[in-house]
VEXDREN-2710 file (C-alpha; in Angstrom, 1 decimal):
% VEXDREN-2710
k/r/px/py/pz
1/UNK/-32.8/-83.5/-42.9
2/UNK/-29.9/-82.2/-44.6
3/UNK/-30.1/-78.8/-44.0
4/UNK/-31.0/-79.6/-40.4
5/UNK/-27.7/-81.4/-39.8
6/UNK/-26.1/-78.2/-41.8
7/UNK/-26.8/-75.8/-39.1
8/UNK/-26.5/-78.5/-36.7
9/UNK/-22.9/-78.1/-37.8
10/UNK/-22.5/-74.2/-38.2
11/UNK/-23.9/-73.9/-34.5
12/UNK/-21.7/-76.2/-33.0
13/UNK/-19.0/-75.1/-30.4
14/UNK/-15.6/-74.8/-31.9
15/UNK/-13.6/-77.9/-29.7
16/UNK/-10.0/-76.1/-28.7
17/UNK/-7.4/-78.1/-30.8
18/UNK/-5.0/-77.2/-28.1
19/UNK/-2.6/-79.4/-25.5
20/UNK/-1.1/-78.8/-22.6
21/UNK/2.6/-77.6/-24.6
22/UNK/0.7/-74.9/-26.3
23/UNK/-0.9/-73.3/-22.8
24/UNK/2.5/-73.7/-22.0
25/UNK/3.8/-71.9/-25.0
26/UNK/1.5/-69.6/-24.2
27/UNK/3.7/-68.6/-21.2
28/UNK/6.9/-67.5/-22.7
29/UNK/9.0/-70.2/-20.6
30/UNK/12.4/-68.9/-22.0
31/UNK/11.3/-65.4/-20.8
32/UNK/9.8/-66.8/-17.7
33/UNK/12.9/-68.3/-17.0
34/UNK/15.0/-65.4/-16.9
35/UNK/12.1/-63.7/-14.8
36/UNK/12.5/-66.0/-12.4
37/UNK/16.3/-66.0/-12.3
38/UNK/16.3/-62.0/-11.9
39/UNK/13.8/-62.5/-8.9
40/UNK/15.8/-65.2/-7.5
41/UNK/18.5/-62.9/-7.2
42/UNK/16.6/-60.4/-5.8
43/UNK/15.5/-62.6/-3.1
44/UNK/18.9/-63.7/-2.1
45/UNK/20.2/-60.2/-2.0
46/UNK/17.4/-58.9/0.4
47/UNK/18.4/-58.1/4.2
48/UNK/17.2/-60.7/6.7
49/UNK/15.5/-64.1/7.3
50/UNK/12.7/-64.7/4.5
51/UNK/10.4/-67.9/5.4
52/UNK/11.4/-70.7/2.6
53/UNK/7.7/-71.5/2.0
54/UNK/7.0/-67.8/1.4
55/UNK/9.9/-67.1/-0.7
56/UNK/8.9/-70.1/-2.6
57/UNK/5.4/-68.4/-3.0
58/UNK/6.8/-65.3/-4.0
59/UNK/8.6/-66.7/-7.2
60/UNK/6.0/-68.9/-8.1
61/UNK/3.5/-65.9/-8.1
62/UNK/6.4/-63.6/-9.9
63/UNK/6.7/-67.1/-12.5
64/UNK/3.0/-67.1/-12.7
65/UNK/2.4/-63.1/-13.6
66/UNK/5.1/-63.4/-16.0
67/UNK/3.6/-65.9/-17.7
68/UNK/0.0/-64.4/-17.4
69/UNK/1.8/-61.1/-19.3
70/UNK/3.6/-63.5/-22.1
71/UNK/-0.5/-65.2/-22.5
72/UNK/-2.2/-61.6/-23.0
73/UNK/0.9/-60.6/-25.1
74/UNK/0.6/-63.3/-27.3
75/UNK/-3.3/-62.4/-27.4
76/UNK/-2.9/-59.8/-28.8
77/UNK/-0.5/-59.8/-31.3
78/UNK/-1.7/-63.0/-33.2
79/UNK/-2.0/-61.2/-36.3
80/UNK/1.8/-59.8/-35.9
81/UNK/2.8/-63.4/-34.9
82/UNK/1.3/-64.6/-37.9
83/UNK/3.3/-62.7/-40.4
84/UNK/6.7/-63.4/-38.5
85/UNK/9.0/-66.8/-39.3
86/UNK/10.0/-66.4/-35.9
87/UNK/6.5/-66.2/-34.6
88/UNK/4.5/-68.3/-37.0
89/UNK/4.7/-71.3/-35.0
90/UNK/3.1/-70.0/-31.9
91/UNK/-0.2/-71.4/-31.0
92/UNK/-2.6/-68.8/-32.0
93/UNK/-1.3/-68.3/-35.0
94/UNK/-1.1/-72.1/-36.1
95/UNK/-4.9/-72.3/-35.1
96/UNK/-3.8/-74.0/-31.9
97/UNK/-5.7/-71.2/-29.6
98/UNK/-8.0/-68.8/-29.9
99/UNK/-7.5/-65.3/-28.5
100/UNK/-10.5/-65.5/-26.5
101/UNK/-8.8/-69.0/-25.2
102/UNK/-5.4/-66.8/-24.4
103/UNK/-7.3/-63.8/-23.1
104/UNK/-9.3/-65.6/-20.3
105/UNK/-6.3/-67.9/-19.8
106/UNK/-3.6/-65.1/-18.9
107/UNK/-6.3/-63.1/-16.8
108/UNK/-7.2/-66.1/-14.9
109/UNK/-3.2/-66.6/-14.2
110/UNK/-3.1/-62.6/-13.7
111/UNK/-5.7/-62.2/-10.9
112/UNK/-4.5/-65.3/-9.2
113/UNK/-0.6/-64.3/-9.3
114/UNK/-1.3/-60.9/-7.9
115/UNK/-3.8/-61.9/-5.1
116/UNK/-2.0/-64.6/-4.1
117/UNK/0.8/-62.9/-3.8
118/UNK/-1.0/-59.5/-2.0
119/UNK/-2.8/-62.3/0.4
120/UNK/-0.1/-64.8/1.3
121/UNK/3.0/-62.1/1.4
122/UNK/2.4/-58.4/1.6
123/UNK/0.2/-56.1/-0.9
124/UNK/3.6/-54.1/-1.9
125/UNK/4.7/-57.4/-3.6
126/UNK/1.3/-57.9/-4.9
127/UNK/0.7/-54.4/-6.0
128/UNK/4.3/-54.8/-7.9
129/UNK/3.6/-57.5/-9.6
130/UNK/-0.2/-55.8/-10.7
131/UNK/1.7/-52.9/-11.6
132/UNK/4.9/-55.4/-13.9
133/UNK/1.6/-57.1/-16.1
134/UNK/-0.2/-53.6/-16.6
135/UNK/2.7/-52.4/-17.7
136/UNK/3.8/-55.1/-19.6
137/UNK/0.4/-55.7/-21.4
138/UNK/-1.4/-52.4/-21.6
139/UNK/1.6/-49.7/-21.9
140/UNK/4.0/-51.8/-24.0
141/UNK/2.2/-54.2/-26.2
142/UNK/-1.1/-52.2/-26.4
143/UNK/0.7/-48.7/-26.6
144/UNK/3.7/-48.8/-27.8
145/UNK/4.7/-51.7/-29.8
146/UNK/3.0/-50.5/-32.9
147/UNK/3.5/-47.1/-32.3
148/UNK/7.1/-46.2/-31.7
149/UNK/10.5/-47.2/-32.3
150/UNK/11.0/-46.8/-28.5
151/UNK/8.8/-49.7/-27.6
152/UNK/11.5/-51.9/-26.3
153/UNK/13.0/-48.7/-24.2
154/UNK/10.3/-47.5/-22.8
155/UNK/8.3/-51.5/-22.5
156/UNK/11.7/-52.8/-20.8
157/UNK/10.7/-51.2/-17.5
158/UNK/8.1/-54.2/-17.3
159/UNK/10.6/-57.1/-17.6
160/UNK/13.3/-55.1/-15.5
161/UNK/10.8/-55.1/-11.7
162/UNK/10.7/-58.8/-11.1
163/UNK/13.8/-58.4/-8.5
164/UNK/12.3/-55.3/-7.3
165/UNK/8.6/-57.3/-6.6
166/UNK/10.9/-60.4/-5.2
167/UNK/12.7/-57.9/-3.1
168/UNK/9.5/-56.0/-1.7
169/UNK/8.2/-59.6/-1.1
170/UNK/11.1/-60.4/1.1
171/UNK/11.3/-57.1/3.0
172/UNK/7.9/-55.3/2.4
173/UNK/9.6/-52.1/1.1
174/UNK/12.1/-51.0/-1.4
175/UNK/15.7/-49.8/-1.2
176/UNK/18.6/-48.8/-3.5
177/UNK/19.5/-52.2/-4.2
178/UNK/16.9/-53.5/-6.5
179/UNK/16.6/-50.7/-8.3
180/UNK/20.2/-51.2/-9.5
181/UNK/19.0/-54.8/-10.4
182/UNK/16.1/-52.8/-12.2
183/UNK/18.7/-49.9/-14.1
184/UNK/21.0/-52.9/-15.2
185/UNK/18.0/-54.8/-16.4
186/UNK/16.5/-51.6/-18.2
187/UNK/19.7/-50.9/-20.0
188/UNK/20.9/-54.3/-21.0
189/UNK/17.4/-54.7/-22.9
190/UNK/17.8/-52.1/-25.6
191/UNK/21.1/-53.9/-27.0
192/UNK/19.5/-57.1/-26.5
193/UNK/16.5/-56.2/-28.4
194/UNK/18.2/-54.6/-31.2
195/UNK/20.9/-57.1/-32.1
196/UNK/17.9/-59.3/-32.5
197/UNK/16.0/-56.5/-34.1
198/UNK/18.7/-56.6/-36.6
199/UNK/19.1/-59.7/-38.2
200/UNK/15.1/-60.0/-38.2
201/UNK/14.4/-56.8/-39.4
202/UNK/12.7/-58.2/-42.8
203/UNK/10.7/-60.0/-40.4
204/UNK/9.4/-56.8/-38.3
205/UNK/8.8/-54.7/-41.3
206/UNK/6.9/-57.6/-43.1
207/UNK/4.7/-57.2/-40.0
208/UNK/4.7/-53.7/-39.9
209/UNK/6.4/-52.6/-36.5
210/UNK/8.4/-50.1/-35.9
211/UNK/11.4/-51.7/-34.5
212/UNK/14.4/-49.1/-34.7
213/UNK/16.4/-51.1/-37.5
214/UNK/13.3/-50.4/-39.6
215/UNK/12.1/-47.2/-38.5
216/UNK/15.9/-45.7/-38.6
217/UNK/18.1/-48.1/-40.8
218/UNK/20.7/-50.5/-39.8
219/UNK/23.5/-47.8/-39.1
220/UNK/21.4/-45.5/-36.6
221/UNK/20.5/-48.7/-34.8
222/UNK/23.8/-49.8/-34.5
223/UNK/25.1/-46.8/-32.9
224/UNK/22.2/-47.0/-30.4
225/UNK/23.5/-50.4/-29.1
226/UNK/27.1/-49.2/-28.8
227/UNK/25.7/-46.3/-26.7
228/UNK/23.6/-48.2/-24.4
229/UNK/26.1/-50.7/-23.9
230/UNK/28.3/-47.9/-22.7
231/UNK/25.9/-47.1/-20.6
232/UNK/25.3/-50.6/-19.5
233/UNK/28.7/-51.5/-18.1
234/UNK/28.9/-48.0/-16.4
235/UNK/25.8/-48.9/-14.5
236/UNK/26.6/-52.3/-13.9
237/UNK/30.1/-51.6/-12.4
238/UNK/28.8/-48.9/-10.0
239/UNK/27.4/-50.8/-7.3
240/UNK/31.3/-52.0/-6.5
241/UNK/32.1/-48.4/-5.7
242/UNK/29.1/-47.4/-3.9
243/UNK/29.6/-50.0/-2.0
244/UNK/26.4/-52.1/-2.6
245/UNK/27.9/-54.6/-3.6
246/UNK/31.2/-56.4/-3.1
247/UNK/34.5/-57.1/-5.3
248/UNK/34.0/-60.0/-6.8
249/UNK/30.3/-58.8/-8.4
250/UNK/32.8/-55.6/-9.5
251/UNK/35.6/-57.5/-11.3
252/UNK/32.8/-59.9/-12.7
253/UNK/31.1/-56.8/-14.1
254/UNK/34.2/-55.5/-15.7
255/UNK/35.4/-58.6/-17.5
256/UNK/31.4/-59.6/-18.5
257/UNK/31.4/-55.9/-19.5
258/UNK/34.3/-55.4/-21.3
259/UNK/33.1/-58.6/-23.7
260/UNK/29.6/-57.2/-24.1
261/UNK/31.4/-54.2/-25.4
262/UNK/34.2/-55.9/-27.5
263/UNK/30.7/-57.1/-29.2
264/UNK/28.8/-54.3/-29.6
265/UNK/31.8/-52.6/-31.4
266/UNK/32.1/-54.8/-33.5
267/UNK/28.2/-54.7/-34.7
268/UNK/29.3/-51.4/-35.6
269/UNK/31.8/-51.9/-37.1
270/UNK/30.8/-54.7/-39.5
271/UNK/28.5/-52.9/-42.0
272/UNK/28.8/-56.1/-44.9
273/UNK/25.7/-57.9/-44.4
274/UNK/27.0/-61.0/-43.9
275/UNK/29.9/-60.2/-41.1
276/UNK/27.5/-58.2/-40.0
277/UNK/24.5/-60.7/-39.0
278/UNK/27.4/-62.6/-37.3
279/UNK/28.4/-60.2/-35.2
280/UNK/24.8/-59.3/-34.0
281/UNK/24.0/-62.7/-33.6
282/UNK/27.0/-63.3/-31.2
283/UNK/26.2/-60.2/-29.6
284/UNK/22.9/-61.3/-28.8
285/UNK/24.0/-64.8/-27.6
286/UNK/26.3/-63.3/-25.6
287/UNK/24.0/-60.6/-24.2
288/UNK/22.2/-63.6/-22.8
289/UNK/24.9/-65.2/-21.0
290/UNK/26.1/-61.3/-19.7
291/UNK/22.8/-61.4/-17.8
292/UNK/22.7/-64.3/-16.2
293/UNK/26.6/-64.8/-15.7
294/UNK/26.2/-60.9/-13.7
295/UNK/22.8/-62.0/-11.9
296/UNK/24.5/-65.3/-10.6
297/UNK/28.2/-63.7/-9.2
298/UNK/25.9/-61.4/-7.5
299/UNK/23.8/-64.1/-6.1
300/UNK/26.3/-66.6/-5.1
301/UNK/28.6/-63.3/-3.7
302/UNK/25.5/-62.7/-0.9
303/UNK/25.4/-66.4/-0.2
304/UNK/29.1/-66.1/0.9
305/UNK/28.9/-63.9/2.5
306/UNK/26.1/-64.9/4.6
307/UNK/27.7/-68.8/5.1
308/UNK/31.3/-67.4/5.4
309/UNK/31.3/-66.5/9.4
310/UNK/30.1/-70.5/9.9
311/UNK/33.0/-71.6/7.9
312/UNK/35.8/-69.6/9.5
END
């Protein structure tokens, strides 16, 4: 009877440990958050009259794919996850999930995201949004992230469309002005990344990828941020001359831009470890805010403008 109960036991159907705060774990919410806040922005700025129960849908599809990516992401890099203090707490590596639990959970939120969105707004949008997760989950986590110190370069095109799907949503085509919200995304990433890169590089090498402060060394990886944060407040600021977008997005830009690269020369500058993890660790804060704080003089600029002629 014994051994009966015995296999009884070994055939039994693992029963999933998890709760609802590690599906939603599973989504990235910090990440999701600023995905949302990008596409917001990229709503507000598109031309004409967008249907509030459709522009609702839109983000809420854009929320849904960008947590379907963060799901299939965290799939499958449990084992990296697992070797990372900054990571080991995430449900598949506490036991929490399996991957086959994460797998079928960010397809099912994949599929219904994009179709939802291609049904109930406009295939562009949908196709967008197909094309942000395939990117996201194939070309930079299955590709690139164990392959090459340019993962985050190359992988940041993923988290720099949402305002470009949100923007097609709105209009059903594309224009100049999203992909500037895309190019200020793309650049801002790299120095993001790498400040963090930085003071967790013990953490990435432990886990064997090859994020540039351990494929290059501190110095070289330093010098890369200063450089794309040049590059960063160029591209940022250009819109005001163009002419895409008004002054008070341009002065924003500047001042933002001129403390992102106060920052970033200072990272390299401070070589002593300890100065040193300060300074990246106030870059990346900072970075943070940059985003946002540009993202949300743009958006409230538009609204403005648009409520402007009923106020005078």
């Amino acid at each position: 009877m014994s051994v009966v109960d015995h296999n009884t036991i070994e055939l039994a159907p693992r029963i999933s440990e998890a709760e609802v705060s590690d599906y939603i774990a599973l989504l990235k919410p910090r990440v999701m958050s600023l995905v949302v806040f990008t596409a917001l922005v990229g709503l507000v700025i598109a031309p004409g009259h967008f249907h509030p129960v459709l522009a609702f849908t839109s983000l809420l599809c854009i929320a849904v794919g960008a947590g379907a990516s963060g799901a299939l992401n965290m799939a499958l890099e449990g084992d990296i996850d697992a070797k990372m203090s900054r990571t080991a707490n995430r449900p598949i590596p506490r036991g929490r999930i399996t991957k086959p639990e994460a797998m079928a959970f960010g397809m099912t939120l994949a599929f219904f995201s994009v179709i939802t969105l291609g049904i109930l707004v406009n295939w562009i949008a949908g196709s967008l949004l197909a094309f942000t997760i395939f990117f996201y989950v194939v070309i930079y986590t299955m590709l690139l992230k164990r392959r090459t110190a340019q993962n985050i370069v190359i992988g940041g095109a993923a988290g720099s469309l949402p305002p470009v799907v949100a923007w097609a949503a709105a209009t059903g085509s594309l224009s100049v002005e999203p992909l500037l919200l895309f190019l200020i995304i793309f650049f801002w990433t790299p120095p993001h990344f790498w400040a963090l890169a930085l003071f967790r590089s013990d953490d990435y090498a432990r886990a064997g990828v090859p994020m540039l402060p351990v494929v290059a060394g501190p110095d070289a990886t330093r010098l890369q941020i200063l450089l794309y944060t040049i590059v960063l407040v160029a591209v940022a600021a250009a819109p005001w001359p163009l002419g895409y977008f008004d002054a008070i997005y341009g002065i924003a830009s500047l001042i933002l831009g001129g403390g992102m690269l106060a920052l970033a020369v200072n990272v390299y500058r401070r070589r002593e470890r300890a100065r040193s993890l300060r300074a990246t660790r106030k870059l990346f804060a900072f970075s943070i805010f940059y985003l946002f704080a540009l993202f949300a003089t743009l958006g409230l600029e538009v609204a403005f403008r648009a409520i402007a002629p009923t106020i005078w």
